[in-house]
C-alpha positions as CSV (number, residue, x, y, z in Angstrom):
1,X,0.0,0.0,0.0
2,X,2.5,2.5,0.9
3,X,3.7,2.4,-2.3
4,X,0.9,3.2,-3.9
5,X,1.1,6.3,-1.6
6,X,4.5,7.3,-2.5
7,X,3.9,7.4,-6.3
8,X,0.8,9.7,-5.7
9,X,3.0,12.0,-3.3
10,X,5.6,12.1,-6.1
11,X,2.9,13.0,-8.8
12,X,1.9,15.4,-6.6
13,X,-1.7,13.8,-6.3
14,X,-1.4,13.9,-2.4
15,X,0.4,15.9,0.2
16,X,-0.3,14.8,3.4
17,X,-0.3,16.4,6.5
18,X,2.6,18.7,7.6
19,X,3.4,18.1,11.4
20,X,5.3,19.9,13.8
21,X,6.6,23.4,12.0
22,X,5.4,21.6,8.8
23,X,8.8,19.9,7.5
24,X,7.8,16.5,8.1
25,X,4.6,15.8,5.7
26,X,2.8,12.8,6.8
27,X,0.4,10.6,4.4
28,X,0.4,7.0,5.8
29,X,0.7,5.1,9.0
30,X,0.0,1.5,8.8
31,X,0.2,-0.9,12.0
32,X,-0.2,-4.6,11.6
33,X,-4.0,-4.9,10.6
34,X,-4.6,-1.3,10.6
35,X,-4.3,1.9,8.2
36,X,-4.2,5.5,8.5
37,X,-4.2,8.2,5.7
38,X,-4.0,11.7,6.1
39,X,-5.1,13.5,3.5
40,X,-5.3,17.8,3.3
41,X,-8.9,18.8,3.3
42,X,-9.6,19.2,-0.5
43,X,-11.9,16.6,-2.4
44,X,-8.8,15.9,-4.9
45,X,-6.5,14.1,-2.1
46,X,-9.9,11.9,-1.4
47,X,-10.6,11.1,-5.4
48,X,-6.4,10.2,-5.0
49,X,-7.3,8.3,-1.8
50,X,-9.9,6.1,-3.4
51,X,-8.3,5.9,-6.7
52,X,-4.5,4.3,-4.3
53,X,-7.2,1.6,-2.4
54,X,-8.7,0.1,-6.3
55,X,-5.7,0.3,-7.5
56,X,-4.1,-1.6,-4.3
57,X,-7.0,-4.1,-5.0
58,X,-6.2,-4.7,-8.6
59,X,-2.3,-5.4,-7.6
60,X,-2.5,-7.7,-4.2
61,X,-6.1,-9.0,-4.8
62,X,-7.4,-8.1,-1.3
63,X,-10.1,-6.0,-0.4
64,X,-11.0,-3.0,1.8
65,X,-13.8,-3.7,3.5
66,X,-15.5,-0.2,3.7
67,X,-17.7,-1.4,6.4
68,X,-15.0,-1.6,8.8
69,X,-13.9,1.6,7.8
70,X,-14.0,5.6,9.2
71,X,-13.6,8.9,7.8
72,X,-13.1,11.5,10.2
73,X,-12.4,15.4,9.9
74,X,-10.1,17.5,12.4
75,X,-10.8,21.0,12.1
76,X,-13.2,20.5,8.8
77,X,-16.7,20.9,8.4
78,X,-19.2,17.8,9.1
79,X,-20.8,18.6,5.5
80,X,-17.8,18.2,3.9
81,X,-16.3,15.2,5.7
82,X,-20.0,13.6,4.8
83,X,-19.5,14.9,1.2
């Protein structure tokens, strides 16, 4: 998967998160069954989001199982987090 991530980062498809003074950009953790993307609050980086998790279908054959899974906003709007 976070390859996937990486060649949308160097397309400039998605830029993460800055952290700290903003040097650091973060666009991924994963833990062992778990994964977190962080994604700028513009509807681009989520069409990028969605386009990295078919195309990480079409490569490894496993699914996301978008039942399992949350979208949550910090610091955006509720309508367009539900958007």
């Amino acid at each position: 998967m976070s390859e996937f991530v990486k060649v949308g980062k160097a397309k400039g498809l998605t830029s993460g998160i800055g952290v700290g003074n903003g040097s650091l950009k973060v666009t991924l953790l994963q833990f062992v069954d778990d994964t977190l993307f962080f994604l700028k609050d513009s509807y681009r980086d989520c069409i990028t989001l969605k386009l990295i998790l078919r195309c990480f279908k079409m490569a490894s054959g496993l699914k996301v199982n978008f039942f399992k899974s949350n979208l949550a906003g910090i610091h955006v709007r509720d309508a367009d987090v539900a958007r």
